[in-house]
PyMOL Python script that loads the backbone (N, CA, C, O; Angstrom):
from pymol import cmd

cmd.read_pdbstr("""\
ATOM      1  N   UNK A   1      81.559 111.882  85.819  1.00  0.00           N
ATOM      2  CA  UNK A   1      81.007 112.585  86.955  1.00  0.00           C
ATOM      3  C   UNK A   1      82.137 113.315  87.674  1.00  0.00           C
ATOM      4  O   UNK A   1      83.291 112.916  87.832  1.00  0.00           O
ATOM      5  N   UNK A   2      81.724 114.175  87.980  1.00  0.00           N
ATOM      6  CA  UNK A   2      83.126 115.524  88.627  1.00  0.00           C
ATOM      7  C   UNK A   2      82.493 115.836  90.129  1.00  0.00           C
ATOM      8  O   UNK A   2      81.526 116.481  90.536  1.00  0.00           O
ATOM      9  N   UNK A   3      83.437 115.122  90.681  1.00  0.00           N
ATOM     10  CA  UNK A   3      82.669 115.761  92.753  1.00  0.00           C
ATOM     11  C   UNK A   3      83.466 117.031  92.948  1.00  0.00           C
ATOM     12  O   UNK A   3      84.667 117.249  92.784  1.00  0.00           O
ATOM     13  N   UNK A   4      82.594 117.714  93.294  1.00  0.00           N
ATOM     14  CA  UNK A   4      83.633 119.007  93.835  1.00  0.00           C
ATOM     15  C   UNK A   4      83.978 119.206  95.165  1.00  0.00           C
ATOM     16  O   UNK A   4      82.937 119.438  95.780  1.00  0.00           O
ATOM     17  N   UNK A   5      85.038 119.229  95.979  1.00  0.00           N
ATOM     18  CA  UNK A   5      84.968 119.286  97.391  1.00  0.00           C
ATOM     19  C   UNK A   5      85.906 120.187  97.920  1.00  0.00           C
ATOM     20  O   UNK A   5      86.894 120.243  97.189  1.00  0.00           O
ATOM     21  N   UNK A   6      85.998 121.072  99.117  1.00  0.00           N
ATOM     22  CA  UNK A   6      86.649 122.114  99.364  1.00  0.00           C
ATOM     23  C   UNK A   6      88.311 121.159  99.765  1.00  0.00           C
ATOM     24  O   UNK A   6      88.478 120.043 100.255  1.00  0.00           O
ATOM     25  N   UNK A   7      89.218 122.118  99.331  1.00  0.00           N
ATOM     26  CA  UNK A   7      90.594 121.478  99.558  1.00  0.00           C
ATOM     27  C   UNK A   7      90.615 121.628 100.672  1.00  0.00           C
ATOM     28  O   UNK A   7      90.913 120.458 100.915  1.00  0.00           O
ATOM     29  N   UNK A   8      90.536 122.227 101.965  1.00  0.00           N
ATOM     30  CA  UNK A   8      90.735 121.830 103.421  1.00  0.00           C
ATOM     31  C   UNK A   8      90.019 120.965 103.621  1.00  0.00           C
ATOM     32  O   UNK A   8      90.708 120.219 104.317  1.00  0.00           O
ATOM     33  N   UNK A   9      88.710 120.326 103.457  1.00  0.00           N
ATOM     34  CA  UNK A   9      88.089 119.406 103.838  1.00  0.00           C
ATOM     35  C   UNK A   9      88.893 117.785 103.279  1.00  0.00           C
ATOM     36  O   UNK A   9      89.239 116.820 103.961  1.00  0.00           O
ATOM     37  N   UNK A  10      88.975 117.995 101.934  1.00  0.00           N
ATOM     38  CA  UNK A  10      90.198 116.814 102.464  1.00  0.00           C
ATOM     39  C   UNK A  10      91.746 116.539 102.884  1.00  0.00           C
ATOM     40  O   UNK A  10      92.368 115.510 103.149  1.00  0.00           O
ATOM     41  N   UNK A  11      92.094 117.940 102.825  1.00  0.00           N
ATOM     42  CA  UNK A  11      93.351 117.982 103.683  1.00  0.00           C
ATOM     43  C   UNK A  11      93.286 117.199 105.565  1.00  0.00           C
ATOM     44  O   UNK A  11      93.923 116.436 106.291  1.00  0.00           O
ATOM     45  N   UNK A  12      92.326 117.867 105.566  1.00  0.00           N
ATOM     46  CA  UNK A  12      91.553 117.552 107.183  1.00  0.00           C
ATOM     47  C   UNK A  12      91.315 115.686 107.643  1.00  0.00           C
ATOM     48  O   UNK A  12      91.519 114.955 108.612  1.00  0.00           O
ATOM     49  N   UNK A  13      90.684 115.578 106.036  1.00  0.00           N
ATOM     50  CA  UNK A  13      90.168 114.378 106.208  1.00  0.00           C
ATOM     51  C   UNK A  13      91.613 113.313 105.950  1.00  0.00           C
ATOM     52  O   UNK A  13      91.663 112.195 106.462  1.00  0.00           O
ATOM     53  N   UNK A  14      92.754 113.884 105.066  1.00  0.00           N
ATOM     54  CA  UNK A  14      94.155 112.810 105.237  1.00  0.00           C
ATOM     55  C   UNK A  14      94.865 113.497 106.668  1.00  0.00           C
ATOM     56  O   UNK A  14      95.360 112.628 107.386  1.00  0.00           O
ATOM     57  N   UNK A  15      94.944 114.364 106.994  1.00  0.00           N
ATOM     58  CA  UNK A  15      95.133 114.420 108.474  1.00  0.00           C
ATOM     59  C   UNK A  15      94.709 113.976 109.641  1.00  0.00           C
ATOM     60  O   UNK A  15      95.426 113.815 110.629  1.00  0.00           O
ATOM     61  N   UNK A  16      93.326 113.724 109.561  1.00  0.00           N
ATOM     62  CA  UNK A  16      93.149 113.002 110.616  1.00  0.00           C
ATOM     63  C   UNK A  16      93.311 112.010 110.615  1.00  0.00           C
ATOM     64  O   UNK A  16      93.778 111.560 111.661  1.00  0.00           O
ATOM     65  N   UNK A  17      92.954 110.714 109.104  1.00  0.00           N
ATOM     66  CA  UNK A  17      93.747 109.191 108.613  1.00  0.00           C
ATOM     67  C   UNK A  17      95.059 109.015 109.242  1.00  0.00           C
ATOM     68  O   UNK A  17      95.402 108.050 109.926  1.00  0.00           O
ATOM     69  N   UNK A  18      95.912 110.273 108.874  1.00  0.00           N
ATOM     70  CA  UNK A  18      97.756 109.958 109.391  1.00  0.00           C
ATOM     71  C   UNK A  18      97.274 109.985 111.032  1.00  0.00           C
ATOM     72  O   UNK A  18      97.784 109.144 111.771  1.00  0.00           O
ATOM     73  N   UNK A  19      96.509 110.740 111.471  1.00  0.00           N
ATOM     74  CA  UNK A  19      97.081 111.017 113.040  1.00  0.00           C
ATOM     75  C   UNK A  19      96.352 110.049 113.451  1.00  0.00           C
ATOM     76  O   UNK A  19      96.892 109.779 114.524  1.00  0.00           O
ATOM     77  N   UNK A  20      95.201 109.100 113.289  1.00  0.00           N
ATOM     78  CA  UNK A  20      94.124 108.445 113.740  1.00  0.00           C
ATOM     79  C   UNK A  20      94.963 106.868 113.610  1.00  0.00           C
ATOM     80  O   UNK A  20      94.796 106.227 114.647  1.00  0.00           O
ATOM     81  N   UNK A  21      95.709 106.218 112.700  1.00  0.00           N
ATOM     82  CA  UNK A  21      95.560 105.179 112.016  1.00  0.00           C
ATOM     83  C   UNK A  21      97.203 104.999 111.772  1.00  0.00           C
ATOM     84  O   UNK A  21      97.640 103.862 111.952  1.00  0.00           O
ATOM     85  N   UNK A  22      97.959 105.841 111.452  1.00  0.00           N
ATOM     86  CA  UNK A  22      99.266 105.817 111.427  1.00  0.00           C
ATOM     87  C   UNK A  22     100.035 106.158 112.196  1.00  0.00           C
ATOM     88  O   UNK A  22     101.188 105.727 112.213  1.00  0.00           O
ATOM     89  N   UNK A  23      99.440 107.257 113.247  1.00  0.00           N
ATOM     90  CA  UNK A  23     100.377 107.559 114.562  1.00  0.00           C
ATOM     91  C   UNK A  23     101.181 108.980 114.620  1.00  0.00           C
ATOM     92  O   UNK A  23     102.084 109.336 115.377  1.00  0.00           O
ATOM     93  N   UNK A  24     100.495 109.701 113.487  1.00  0.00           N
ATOM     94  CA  UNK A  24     101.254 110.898 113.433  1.00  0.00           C
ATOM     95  C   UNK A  24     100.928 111.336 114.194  1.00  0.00           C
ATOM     96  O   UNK A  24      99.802 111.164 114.661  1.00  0.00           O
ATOM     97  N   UNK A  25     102.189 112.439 114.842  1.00  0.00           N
ATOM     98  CA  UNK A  25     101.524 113.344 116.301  1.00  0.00           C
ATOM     99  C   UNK A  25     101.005 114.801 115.292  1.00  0.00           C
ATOM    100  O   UNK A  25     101.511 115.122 114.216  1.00  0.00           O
ATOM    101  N   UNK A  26      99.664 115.644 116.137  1.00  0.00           N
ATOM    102  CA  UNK A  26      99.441 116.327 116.110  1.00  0.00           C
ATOM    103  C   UNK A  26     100.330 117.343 115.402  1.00  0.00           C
ATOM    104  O   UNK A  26     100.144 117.839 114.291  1.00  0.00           O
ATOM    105  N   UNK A  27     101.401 117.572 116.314  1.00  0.00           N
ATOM    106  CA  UNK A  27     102.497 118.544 115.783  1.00  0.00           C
ATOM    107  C   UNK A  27     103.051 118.388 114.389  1.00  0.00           C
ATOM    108  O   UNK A  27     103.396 119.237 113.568  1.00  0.00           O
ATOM    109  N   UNK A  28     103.044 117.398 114.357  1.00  0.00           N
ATOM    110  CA  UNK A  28     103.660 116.993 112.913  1.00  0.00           C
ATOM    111  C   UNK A  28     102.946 117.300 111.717  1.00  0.00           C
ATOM    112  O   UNK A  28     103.364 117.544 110.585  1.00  0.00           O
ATOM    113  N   UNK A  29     101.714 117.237 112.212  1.00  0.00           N
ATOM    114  CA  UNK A  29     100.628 117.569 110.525  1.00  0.00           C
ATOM    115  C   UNK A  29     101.182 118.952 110.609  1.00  0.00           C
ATOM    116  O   UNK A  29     101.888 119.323 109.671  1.00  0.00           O
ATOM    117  N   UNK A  30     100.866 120.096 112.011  1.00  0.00           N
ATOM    118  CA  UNK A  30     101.327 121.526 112.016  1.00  0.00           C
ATOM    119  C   UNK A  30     102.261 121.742 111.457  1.00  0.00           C
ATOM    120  O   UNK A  30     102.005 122.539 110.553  1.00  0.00           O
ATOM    121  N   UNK A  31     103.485 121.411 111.482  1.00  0.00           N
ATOM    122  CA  UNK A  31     104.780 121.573 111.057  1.00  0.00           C
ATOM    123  C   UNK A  31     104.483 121.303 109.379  1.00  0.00           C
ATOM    124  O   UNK A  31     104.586 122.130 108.472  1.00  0.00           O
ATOM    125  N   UNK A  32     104.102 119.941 109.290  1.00  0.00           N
ATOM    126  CA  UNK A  32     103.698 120.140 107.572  1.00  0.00           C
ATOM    127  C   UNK A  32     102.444 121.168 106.825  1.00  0.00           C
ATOM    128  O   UNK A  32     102.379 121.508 105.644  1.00  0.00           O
ATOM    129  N   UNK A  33     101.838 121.391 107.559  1.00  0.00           N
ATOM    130  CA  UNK A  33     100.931 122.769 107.241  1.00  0.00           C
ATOM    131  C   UNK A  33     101.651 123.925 106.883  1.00  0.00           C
ATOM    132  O   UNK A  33     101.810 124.339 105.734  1.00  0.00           O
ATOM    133  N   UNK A  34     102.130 124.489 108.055  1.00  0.00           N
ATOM    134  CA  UNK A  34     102.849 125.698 107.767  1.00  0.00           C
ATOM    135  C   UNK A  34     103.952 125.385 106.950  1.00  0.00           C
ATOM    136  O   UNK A  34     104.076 126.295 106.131  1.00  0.00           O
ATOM    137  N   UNK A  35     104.833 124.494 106.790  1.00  0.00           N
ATOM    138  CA  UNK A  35     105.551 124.200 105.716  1.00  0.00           C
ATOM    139  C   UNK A  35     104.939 124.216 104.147  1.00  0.00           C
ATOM    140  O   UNK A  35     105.704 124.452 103.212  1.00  0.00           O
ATOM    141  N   UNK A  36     104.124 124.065 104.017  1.00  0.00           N
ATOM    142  CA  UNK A  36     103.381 124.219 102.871  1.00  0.00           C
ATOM    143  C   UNK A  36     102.991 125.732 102.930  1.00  0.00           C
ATOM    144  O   UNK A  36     103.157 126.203 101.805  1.00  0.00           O
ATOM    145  N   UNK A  37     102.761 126.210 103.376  1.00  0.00           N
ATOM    146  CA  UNK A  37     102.312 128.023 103.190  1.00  0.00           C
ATOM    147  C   UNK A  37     103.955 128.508 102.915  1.00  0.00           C
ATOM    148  O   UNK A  37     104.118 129.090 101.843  1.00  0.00           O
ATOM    149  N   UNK A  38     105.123 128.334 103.734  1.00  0.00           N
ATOM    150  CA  UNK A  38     106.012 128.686 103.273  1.00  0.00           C
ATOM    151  C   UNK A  38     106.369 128.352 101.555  1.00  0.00           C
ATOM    152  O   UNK A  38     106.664 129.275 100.796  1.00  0.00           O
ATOM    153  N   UNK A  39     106.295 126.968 101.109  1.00  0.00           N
ATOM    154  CA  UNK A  39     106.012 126.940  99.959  1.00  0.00           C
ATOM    155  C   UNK A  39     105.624 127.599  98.895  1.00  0.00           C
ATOM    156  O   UNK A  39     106.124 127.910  97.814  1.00  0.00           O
ATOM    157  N   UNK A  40     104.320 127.789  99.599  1.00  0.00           N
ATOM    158  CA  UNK A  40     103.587 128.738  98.557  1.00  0.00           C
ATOM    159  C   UNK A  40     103.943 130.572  98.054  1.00  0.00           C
ATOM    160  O   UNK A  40     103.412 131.274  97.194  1.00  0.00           O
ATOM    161  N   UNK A  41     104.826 130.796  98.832  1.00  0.00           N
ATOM    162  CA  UNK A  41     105.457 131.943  99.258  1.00  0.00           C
ATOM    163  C   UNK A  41     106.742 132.280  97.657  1.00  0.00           C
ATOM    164  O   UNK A  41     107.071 133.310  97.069  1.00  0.00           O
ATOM    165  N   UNK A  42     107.129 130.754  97.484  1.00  0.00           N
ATOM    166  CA  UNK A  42     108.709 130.866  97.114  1.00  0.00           C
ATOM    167  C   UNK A  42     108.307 130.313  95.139  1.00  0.00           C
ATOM    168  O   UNK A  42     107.280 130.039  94.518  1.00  0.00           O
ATOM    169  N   UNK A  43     109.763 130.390  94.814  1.00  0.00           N
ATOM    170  CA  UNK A  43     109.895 130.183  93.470  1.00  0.00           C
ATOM    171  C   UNK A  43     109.171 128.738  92.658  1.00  0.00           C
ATOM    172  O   UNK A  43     108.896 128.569  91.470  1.00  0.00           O
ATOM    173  N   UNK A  44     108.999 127.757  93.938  1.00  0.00           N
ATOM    174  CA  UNK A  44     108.398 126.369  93.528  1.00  0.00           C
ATOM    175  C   UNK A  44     106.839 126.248  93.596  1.00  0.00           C
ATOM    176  O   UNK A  44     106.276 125.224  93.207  1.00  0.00           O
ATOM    177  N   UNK A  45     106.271 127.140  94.017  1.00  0.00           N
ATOM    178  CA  UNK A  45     104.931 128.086  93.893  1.00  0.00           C
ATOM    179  C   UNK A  45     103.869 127.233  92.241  1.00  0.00           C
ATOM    180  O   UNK A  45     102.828 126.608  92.037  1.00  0.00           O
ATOM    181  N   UNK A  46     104.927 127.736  91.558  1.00  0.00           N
ATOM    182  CA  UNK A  46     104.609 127.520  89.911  1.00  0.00           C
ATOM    183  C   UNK A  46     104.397 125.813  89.248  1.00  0.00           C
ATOM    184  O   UNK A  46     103.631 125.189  88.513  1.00  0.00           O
ATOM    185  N   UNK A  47     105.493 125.628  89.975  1.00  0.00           N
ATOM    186  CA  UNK A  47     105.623 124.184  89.682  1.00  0.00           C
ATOM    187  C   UNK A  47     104.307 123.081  90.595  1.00  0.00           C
ATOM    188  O   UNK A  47     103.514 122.204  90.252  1.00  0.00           O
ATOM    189  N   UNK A  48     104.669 123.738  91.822  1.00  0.00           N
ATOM    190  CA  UNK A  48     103.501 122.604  92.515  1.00  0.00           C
ATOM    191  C   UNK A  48     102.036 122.645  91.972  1.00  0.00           C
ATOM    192  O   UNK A  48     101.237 121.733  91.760  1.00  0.00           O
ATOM    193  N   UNK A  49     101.964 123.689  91.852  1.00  0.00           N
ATOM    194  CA  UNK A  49     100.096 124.362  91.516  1.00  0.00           C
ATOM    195  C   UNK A  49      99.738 123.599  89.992  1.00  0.00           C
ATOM    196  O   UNK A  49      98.719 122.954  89.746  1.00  0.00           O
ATOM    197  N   UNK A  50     101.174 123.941  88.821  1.00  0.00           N
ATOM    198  CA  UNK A  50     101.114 122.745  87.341  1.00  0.00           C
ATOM    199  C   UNK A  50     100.802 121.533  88.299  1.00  0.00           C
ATOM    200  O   UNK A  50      99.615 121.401  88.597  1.00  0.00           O
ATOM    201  N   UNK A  51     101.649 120.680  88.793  1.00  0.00           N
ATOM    202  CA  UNK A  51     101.523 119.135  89.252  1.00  0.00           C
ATOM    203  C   UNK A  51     100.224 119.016  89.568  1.00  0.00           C
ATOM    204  O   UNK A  51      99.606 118.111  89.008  1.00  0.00           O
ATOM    205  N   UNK A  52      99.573 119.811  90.444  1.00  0.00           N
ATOM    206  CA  UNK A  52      98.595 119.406  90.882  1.00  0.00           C
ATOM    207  C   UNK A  52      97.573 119.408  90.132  1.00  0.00           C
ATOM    208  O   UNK A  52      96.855 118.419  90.281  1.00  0.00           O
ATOM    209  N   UNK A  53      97.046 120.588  88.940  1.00  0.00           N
ATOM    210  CA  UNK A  53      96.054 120.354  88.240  1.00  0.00           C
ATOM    211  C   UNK A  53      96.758 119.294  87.520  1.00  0.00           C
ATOM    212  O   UNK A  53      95.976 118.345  87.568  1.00  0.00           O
ATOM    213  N   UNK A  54      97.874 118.904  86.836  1.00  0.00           N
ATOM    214  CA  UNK A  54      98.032 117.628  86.190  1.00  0.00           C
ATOM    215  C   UNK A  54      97.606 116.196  86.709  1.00  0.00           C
ATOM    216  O   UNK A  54      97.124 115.276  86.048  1.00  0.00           O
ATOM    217  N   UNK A  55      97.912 116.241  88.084  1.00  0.00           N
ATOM    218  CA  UNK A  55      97.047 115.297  89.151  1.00  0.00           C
ATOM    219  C   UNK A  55      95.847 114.961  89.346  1.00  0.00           C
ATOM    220  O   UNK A  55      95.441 113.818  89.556  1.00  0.00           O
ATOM    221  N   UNK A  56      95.039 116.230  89.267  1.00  0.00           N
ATOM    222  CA  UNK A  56      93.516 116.107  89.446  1.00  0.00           C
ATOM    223  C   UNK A  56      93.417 116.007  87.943  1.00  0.00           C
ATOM    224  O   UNK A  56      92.690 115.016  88.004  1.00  0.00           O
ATOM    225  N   UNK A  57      93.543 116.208  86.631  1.00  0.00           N
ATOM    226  CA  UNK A  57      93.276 115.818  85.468  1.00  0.00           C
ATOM    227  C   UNK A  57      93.069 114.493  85.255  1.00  0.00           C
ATOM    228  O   UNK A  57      92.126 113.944  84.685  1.00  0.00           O
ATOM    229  N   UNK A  58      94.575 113.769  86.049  1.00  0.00           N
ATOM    230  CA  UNK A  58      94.425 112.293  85.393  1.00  0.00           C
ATOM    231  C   UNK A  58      93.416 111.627  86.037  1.00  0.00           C
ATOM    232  O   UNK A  58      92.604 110.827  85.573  1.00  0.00           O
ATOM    233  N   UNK A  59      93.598 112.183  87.550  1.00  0.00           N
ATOM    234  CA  UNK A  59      92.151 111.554  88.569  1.00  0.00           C
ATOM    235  C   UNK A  59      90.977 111.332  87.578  1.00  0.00           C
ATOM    236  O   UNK A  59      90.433 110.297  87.192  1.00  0.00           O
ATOM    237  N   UNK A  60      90.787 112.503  87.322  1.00  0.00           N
ATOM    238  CA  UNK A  60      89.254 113.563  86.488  1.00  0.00           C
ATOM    239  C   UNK A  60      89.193 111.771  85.655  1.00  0.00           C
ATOM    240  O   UNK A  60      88.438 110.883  86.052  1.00  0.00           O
ATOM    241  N   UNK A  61      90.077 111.639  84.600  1.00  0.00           N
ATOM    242  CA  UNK A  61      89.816 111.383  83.658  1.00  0.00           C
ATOM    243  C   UNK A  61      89.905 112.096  82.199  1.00  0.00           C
ATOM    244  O   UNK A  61      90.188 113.257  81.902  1.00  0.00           O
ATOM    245  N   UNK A  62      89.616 111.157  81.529  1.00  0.00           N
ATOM    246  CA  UNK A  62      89.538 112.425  79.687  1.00  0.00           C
ATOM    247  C   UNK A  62      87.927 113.187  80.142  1.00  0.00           C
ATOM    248  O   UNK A  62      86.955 112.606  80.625  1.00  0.00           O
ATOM    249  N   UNK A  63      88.068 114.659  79.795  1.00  0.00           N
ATOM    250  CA  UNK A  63      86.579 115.148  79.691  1.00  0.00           C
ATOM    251  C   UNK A  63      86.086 114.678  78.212  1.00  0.00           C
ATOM    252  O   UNK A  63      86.703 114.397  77.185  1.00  0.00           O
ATOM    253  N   UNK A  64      84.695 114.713  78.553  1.00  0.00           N
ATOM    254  CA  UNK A  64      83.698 114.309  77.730  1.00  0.00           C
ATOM    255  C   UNK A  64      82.998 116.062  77.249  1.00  0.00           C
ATOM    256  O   UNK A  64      82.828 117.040  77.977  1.00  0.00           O
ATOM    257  N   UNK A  65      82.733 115.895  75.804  1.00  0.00           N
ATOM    258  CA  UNK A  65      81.944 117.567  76.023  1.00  0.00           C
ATOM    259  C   UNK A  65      80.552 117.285  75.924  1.00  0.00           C
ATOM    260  O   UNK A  65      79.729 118.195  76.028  1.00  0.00           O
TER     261      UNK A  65
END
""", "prot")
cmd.dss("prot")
cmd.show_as("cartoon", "prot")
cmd.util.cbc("prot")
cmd.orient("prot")
């Protein structure tokens, strides 16, 4: 079974966990937000975007056809 869910919605949803439950301040998720758009900007662009579908693969599981 494959859930599909928008990536801000659970970005949102481990942001509010850190700030609710762990004590992160507000500012701090900001600062890691826009730190991540800078990211996305630069040469490591390539690499994070591989990791991550490799990430959600293993999540996934083996597909079935």
């Amino acid at each position: 079974m494959t859930v599909s869910l928008p990536l801000v919605l659970v970005l949102g949803v481990i942001a509010w966990t850190a700030i609710k439950f762990l004590g992160v301040r507000l500012w701090v998720v900001g600062v890691v937000a826009l730190f991540g758009f800078h990211l996305n900007q630069t040469f490591l662009a390539p690499a994070i975007d591989s990791g991550t579908k490799t990430g959600v693969d293993i999540v996934n599981g083996p597909h079935q056809p």
